[in-house]
SERO-4910 file (N, C-alpha, C, O; in steps of 0.05 Angstrom, whole numbers):
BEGIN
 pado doro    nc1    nc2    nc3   cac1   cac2   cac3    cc1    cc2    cc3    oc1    oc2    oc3
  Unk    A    326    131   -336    307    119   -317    285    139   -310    289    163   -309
  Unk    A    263    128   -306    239    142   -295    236    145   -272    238    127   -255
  Unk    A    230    178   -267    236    183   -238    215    164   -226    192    158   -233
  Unk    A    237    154   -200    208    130   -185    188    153   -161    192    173   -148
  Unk    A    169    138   -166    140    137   -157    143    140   -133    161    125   -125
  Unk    A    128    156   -110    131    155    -76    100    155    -69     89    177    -74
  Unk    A     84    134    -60     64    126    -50     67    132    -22     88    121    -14
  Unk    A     53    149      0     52    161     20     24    148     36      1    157     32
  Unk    A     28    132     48      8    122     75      0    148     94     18    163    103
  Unk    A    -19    152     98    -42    173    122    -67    174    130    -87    170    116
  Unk    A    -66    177    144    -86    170    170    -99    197    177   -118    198    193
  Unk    A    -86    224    164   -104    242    181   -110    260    152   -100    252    130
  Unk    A   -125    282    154   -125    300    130   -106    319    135   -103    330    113
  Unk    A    -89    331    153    -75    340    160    -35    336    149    -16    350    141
  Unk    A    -44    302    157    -20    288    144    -19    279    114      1    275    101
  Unk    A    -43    278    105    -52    276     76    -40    298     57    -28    295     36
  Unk    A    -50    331     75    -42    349     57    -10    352     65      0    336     50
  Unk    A      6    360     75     21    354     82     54    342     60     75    352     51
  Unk    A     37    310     62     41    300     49     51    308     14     72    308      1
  Unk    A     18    314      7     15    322    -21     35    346    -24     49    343    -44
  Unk    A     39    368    -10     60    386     -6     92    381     -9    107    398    -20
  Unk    A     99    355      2    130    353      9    136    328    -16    151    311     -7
  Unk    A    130    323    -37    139    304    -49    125    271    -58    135    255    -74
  Unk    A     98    269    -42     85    253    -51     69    254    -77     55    273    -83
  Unk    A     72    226    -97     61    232   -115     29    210   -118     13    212   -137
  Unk    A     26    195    -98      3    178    -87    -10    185    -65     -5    208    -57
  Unk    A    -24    175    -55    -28    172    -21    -48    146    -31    -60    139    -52
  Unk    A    -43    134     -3    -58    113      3    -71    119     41    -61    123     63
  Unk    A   -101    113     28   -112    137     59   -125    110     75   -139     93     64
  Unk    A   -117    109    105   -121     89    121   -135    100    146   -141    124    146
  Unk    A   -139     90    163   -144     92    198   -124     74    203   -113     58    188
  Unk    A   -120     83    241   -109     66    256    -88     46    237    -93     25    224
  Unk    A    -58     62    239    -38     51    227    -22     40    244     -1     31    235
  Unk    A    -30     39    277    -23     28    291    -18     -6    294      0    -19    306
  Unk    A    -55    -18    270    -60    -34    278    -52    -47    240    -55    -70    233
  Unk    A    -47    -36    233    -35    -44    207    -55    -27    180    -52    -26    156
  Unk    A    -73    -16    195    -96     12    182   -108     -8    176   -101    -31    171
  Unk    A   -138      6    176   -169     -8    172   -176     19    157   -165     41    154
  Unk    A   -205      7    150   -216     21    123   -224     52    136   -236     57    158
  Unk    A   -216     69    121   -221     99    135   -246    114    138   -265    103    128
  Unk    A   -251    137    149   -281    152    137   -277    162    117   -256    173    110
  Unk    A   -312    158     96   -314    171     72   -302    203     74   -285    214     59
  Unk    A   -319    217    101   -305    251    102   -280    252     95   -278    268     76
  Unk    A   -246    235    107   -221    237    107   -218    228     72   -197    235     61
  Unk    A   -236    214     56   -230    209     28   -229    238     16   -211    251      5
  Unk    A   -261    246     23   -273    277     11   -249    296     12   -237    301     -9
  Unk    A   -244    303     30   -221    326     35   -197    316     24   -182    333     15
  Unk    A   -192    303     22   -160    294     10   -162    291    -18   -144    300    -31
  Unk    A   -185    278    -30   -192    280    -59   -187    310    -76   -183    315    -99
  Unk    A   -188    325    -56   -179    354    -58   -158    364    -71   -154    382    -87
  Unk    A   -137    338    -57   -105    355    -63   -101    338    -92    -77    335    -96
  Unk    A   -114    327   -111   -114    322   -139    -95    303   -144    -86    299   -167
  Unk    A    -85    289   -120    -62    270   -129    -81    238   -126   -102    238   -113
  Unk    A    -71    213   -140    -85    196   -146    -89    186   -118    -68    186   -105
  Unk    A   -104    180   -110   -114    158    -78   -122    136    -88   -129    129   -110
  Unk    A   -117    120    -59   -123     91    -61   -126     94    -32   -116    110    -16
  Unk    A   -142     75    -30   -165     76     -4   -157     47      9   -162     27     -4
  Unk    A   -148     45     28   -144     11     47   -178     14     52   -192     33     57
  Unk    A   -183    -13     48   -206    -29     53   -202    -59     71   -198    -78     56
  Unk    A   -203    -62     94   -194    -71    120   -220    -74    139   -217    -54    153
  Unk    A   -243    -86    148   -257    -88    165   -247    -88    188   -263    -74    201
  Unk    A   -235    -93    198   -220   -103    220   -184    -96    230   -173    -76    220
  Unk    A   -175   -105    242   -146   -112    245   -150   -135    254   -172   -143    260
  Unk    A   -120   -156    258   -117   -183    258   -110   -195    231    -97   -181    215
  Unk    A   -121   -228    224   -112   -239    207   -126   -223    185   -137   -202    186
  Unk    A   -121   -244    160   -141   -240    139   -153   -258    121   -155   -255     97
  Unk    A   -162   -283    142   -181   -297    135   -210   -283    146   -214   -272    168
  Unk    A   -232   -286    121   -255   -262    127   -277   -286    128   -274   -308    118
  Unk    A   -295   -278    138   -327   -284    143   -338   -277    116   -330   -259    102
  Unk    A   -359   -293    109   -375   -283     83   -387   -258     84   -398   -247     66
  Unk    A   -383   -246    111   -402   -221    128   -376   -205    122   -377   -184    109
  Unk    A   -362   -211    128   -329   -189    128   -329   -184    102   -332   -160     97
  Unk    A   -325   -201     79   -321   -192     63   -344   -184     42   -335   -177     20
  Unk    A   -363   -185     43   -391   -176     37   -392   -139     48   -401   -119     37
  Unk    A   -381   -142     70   -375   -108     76   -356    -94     64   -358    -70     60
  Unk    A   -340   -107     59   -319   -102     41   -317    -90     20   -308    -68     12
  Unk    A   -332   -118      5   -335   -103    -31   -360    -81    -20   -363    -62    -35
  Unk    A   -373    -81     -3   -396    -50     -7   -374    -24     -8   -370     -7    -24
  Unk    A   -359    -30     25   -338     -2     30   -317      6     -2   -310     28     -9
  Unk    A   -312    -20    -15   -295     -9    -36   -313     -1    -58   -304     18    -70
  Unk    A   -337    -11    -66   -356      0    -87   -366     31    -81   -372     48    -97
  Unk    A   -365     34    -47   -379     68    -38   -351     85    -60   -353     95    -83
  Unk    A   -321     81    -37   -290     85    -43   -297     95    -76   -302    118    -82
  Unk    A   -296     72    -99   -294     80   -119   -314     84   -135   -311     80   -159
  Unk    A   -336     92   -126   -368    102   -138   -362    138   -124   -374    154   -138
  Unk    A   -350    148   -107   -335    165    -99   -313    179   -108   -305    200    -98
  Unk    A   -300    163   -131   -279    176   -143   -255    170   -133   -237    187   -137
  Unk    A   -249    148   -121   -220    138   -110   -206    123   -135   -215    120   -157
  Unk    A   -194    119   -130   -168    118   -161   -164     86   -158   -168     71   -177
  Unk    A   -153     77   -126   -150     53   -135   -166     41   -100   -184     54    -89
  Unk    A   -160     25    -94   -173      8    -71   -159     -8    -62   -146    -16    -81
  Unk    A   -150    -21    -40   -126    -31    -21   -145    -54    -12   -163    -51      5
  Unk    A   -140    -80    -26   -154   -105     -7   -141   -128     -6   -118   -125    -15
  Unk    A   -144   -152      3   -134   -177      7   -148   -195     29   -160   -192     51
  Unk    A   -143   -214     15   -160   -235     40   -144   -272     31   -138   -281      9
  Unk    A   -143   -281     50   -135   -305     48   -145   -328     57   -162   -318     71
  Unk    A   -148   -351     60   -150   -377     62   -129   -386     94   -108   -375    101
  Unk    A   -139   -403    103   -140   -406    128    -95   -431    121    -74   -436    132
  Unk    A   -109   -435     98    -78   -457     88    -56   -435     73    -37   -441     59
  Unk    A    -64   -406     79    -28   -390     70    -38   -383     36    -23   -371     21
  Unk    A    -61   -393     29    -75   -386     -1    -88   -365     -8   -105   -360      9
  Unk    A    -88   -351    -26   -111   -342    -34   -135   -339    -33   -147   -357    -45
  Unk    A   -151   -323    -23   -182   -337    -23   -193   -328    -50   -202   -305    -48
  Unk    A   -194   -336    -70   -198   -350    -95   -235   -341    -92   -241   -326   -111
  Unk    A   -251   -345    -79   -276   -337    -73   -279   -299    -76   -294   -285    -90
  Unk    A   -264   -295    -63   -262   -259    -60   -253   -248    -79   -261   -227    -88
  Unk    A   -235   -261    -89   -219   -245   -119   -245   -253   -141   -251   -239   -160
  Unk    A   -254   -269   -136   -283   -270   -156   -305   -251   -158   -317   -239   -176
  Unk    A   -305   -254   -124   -324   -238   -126   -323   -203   -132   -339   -188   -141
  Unk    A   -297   -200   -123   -282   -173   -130   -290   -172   -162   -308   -157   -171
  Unk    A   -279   -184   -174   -281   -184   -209   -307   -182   -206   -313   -158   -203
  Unk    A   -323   -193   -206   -353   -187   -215   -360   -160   -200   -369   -149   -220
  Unk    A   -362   -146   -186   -372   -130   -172   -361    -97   -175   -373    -76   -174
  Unk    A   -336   -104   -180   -314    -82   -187   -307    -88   -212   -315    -70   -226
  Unk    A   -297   -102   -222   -263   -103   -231   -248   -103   -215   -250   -106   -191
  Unk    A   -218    -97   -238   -199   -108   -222   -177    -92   -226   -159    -92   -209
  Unk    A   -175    -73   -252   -152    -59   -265   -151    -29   -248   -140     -9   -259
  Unk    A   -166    -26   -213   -162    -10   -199   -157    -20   -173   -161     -6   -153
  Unk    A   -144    -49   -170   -151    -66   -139   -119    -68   -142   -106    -75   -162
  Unk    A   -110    -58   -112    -87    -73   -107    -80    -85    -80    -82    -78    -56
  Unk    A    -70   -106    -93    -69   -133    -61    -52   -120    -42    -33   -107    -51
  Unk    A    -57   -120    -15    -44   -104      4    -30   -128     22    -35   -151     16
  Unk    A    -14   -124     42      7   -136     46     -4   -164     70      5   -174     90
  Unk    A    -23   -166     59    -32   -201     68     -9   -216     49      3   -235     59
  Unk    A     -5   -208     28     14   -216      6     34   -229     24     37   -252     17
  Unk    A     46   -223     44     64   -226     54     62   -251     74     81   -262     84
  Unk    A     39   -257     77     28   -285     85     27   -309     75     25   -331     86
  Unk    A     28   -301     52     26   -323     31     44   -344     36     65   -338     46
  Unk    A     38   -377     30     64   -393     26     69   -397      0     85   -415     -5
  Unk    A     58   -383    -24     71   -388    -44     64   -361    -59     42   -361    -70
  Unk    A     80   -339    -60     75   -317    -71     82   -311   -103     76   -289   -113
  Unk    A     95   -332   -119    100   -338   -139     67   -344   -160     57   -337   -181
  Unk    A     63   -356   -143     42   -370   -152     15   -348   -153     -4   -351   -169
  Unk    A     16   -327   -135    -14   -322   -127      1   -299   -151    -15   -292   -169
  Unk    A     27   -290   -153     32   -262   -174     15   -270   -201      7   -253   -216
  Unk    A     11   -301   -205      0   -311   -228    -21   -303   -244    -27   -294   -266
  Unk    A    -39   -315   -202    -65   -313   -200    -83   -279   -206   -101   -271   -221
  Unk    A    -67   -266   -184    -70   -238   -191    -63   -225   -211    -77   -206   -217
  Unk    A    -43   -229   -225    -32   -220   -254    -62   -225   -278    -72   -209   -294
  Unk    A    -66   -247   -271    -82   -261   -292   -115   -245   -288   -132   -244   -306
  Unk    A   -118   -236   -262   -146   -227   -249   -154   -194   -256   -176   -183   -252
  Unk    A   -120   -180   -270   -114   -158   -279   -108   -139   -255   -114   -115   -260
  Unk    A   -102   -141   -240    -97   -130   -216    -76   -114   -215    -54   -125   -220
  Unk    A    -77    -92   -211    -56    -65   -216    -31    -66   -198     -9    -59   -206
  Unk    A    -33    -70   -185     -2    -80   -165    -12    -95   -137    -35    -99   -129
  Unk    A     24   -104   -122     15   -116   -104     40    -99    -83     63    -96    -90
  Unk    A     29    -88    -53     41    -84    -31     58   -106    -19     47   -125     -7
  Unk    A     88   -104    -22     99   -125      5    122   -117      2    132   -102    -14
  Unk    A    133   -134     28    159   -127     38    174   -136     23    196   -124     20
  Unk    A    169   -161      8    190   -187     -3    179   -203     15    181   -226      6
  Unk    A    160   -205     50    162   -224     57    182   -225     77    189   -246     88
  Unk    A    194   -197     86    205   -197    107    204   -170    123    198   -149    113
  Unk    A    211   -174    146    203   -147    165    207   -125    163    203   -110    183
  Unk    A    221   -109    130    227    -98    126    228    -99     88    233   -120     76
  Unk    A    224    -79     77    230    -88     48    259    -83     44    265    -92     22
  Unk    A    280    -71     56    309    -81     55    315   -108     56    323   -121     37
  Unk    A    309   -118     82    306   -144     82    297   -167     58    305   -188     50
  Unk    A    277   -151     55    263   -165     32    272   -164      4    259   -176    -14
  Unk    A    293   -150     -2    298   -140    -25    310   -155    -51    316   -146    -73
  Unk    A    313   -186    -38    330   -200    -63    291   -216    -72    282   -221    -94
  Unk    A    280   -220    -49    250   -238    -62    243   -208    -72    239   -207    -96
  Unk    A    241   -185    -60    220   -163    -80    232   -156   -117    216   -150   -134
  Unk    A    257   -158   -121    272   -167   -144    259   -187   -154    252   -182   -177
  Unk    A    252   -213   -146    250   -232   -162    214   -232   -174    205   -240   -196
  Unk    A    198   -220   -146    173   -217   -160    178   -195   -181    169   -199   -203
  Unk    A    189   -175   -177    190   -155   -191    193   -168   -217    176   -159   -232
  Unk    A    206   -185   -229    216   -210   -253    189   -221   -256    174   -215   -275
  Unk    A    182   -238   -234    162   -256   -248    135   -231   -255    125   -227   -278
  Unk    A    130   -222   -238    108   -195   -253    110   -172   -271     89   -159   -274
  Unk    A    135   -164   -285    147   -152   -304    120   -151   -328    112   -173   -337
  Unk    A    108   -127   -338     91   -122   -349     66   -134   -350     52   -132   -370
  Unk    A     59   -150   -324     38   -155   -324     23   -134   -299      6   -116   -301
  Unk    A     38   -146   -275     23   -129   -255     54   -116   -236     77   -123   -235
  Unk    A     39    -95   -224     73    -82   -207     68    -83   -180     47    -80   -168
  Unk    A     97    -88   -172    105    -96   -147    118    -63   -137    134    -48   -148
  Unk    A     99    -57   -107    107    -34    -93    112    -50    -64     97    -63    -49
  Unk    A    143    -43    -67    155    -54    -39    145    -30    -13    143     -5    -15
  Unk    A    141    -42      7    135    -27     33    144    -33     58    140    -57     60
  Unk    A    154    -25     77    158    -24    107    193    -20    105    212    -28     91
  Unk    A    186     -3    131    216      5    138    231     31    110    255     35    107
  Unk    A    215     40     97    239     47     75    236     80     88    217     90    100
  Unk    A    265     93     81    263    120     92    290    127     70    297    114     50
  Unk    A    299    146     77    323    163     64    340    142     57    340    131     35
  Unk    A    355    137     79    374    118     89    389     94     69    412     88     65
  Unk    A    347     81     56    357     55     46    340     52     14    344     35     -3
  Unk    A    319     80     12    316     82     -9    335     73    -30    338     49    -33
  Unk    A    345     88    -42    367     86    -64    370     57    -70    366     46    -92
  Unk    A    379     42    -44    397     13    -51    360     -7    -50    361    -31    -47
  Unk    A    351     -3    -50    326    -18    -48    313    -15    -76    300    -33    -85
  Unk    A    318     12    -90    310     14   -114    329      2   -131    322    -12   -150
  Unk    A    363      9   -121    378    -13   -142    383    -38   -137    395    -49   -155
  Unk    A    377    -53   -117    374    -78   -110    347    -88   -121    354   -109   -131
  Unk    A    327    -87   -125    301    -94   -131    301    -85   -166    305   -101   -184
  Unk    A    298    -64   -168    288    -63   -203    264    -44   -206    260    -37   -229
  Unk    A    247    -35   -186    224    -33   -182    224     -5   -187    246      5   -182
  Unk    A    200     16   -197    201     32   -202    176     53   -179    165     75   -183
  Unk    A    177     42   -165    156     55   -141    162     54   -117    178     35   -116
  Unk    A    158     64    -90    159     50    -65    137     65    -49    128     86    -59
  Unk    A    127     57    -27    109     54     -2    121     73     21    144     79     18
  Unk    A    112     79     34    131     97     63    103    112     79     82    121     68
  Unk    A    108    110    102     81    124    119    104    149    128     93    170    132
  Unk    A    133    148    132    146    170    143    130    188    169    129    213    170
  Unk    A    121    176    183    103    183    212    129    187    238    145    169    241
  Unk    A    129    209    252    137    220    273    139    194    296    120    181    303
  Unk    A    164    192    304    161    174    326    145    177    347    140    200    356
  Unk    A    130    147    361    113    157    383    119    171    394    104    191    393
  Unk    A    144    175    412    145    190    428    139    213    429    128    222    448
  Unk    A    147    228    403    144    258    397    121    262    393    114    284    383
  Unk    A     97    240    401     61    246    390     49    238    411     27    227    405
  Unk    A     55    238    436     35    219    457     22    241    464     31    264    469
  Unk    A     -7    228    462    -27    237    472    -35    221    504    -24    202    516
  Unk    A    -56    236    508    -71    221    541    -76    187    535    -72    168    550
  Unk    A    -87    188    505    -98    163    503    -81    145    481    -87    122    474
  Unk    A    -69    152    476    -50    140    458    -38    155    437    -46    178    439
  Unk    A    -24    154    420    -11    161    394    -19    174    377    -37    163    363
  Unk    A    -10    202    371    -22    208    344      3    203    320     27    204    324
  Unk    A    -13    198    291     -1    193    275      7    216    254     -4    222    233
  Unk    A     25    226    263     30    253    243     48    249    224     53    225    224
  Unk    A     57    259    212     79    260    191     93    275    187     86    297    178
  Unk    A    120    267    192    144    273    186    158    281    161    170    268    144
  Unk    A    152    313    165    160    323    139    194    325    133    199    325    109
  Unk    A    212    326    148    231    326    144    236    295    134    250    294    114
  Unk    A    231    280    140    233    255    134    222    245    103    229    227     88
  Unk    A    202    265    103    190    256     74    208    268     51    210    261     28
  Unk    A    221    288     64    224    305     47    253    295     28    260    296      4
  Unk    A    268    283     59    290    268     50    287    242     34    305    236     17
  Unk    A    266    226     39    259    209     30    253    211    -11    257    197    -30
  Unk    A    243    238     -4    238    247    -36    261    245    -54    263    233    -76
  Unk    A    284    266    -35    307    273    -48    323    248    -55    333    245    -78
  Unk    A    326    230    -34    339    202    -38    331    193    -64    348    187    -82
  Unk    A    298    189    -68    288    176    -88    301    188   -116    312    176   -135
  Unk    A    298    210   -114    307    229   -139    334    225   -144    341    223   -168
  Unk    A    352    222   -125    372    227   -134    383    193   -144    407    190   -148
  Unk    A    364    170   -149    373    144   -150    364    151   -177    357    131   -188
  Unk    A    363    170   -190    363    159   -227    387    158   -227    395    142   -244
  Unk    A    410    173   -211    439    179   -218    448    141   -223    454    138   -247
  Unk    A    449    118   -211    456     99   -212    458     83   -231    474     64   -231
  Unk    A    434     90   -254    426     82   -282    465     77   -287    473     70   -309
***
């Protein structure tokens, strides 16, 4: 088995390098992960592009849903064309339809403006009422993977639907399960699913980060670190 893949969510350059230090072999660079992260500053790309591991950039106008304005998402494809005219590896987007669909308009306009063999759908995915269907749509659009839980509050939880997309998208496009995964449940999430990657922000509980004005988002290196070792040690299960 191929050692699996650890994609690391951050929010600061601090936690970025960090990161790149204790076992990450991605990062995916956000703001305000409070609010589910919105699109970050170009500066926090610059400095992290540094530590030579591949990035992917969330592109997010907002927090809330993710049905967009022709204005929302017109900002969009600019922030992801700056992102990867910049040297970002891949780009974090999604947008949907007001009926649980696709917005079929944006993924168009994505293809013409970008491509697509550096875009991966981020966990609006998880909104979907028919996620079978959209793996199709995006499979077919060439789209390099998709972020989700399975569709539940947790990708443990989620782990018999993240298996089954993992099936229906099998050498077309790849499925990176996210939320909730740590030491703990690594392992059985990788042998319950099939999947050869996973997602983790591994961030310090609030408590241990309150500021005057709210939360800082730091990262938990002991946590990552375990999180690494877990991963590593699930080739043994082969």
């Amino acid at each position: 088995m191929t050692m699996p893949l650890l994609e690391v969510c951050v929010s600061s350059a601090e936690s970025g390098w960090l990161a790149a230090q204790n076992g990450a072999d991605r990062l995916e660079l956000c703001s305000v992960l409070q609010v589910g992260g919105v699109t970050p500053h170009p500066s926090l790309f610059r400095e992290l592009r540094e530590t030579r591991l591949p990035l992917a950039v969330l592109i997010r106008c907002r927090p809330g849903d993710f049905v967009y304005s022709p204005n929302e998402k017109f900002r969009m494809i600019s922030q992801a064309e700056g992102f990867l005219a910049a040297g970002a590896d891949f780009v974090v987007l999604g947008a949907l339809l007001s009926d649980g669909t696709l917005d079929q308009d944006f993924l168009d306009q994505l293809s013409k403006r970008l491509g697509t063999s550096r875009l991966v759908f981020h966990r609006a995915f998880d909104s979907l009422a028919d996620p079978f269907c959209a793996i199709d749509v995006l499979a077919s659009h060439g789209w390099a993977r998709i972020l989700t839980s399975g569709q539940k509050a947790t990708a443990l939880e989620g782990s018999d639907r993240l298996k089954a997309l993992e099936e229906k998208g099998a050498g077309r496009i790849n499925i990176l399960p996210g939320g909730g995964i740590r030491a703990s449940n690594a392992t059985e999430i990788l042998k319950r699913t099939g999947v050869g990657q996973l997602h983790a922000s591994c961030l310090l509980p609030p408590e241990n980060t309150e500021k005057a004005f709210g939360s800082a988002e730091l990262l938990d290196v002991v946590a990552l670190q375990e999180l690494r070792r877990a991963m590593d040690r699930a080739v043994c299960w082969e």
